[in-house]
C-alpha positions in Angstrom: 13.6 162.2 -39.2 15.4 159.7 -36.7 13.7 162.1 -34.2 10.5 161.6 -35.3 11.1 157.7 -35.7 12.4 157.1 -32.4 9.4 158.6 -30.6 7.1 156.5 -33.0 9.4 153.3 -31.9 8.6 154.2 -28.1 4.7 155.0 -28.7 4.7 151.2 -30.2 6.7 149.9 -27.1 4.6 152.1 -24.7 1.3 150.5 -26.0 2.3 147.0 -26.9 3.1 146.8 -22.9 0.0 148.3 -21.6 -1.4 145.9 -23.8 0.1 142.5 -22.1 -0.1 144.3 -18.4 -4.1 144.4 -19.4 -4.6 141.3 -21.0 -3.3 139.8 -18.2 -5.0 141.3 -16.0 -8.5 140.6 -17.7 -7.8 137.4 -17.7 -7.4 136.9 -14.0 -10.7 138.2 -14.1 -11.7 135.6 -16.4 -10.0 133.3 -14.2 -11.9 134.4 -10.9 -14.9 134.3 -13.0 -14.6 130.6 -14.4 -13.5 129.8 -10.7 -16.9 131.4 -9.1 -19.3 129.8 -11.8 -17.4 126.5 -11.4 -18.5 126.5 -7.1 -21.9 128.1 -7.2 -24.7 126.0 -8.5 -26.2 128.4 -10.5 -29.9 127.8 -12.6 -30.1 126.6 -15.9 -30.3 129.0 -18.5 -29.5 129.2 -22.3 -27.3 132.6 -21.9 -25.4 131.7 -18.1 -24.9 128.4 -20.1 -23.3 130.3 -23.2 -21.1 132.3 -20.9 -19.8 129.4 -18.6 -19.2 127.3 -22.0 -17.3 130.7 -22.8 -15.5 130.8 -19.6 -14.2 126.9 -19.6 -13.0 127.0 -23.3 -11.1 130.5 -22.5 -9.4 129.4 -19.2 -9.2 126.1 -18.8 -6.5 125.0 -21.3 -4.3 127.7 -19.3 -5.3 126.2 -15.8 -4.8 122.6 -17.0 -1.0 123.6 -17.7 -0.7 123.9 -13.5 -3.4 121.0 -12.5 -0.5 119.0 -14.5 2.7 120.1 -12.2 0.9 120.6 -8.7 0.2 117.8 -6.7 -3.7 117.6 -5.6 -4.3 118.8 -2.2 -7.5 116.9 -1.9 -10.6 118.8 -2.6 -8.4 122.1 -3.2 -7.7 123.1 -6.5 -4.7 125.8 -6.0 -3.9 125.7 -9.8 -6.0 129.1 -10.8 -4.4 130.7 -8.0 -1.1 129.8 -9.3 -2.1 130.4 -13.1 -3.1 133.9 -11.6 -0.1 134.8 -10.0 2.3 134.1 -12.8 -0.1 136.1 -14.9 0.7 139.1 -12.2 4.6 138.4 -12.0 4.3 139.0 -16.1 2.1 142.0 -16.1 4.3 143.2 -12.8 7.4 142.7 -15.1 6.6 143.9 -18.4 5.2 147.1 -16.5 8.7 147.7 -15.2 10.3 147.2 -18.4 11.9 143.5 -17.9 
């Protein structure tokens, strides 16, 4: 039986990390979305409306951690490349096991 619940134990561990590796790494998408439809003037439209409304309530309160402790660089907004890369240290780290 402590056979049976150790393999159990590891299935759990295997999938909780695959898990955070792709959460992470759909939201980097999310970021490089919110990032594109912020630059490109794009038409008015109920739906691209919906979805950029979507976009800003799911990123930026994660971004706006980093616009907080970077310095502005003048028109450049680095802080979604930075919000990005910690997101890829963590999936990079909890891939490898810690």
């Amino acid at each position: 039986m402590g056979g049976l619940a150790t393999i159990l134990l590891a299935d759990v561990a295997t999938f909780a990390r695959r898990l955070v590796v792709t959460f992470c790494y759909v939201y980097i998408l999310l970021i490089l979305l919110y990032v594109i439809s912020q630059m490109l003037p794009l038409p008015y439209s109920p739906w691209l409306a919906r979805i950029q409304r979507f976009l800003y309530d799911v990123c930026e309160p994660y971004i706006r951690l980093f616009r907080r402790l970077l310095p502005p660089l003048g028109p450049l907004d680095l802080s979604p490349f930075v919000a990005s890369l910690l997101l890829v240290i963590v999936a990079q780290l909890v891939q490898n096991k810690l």
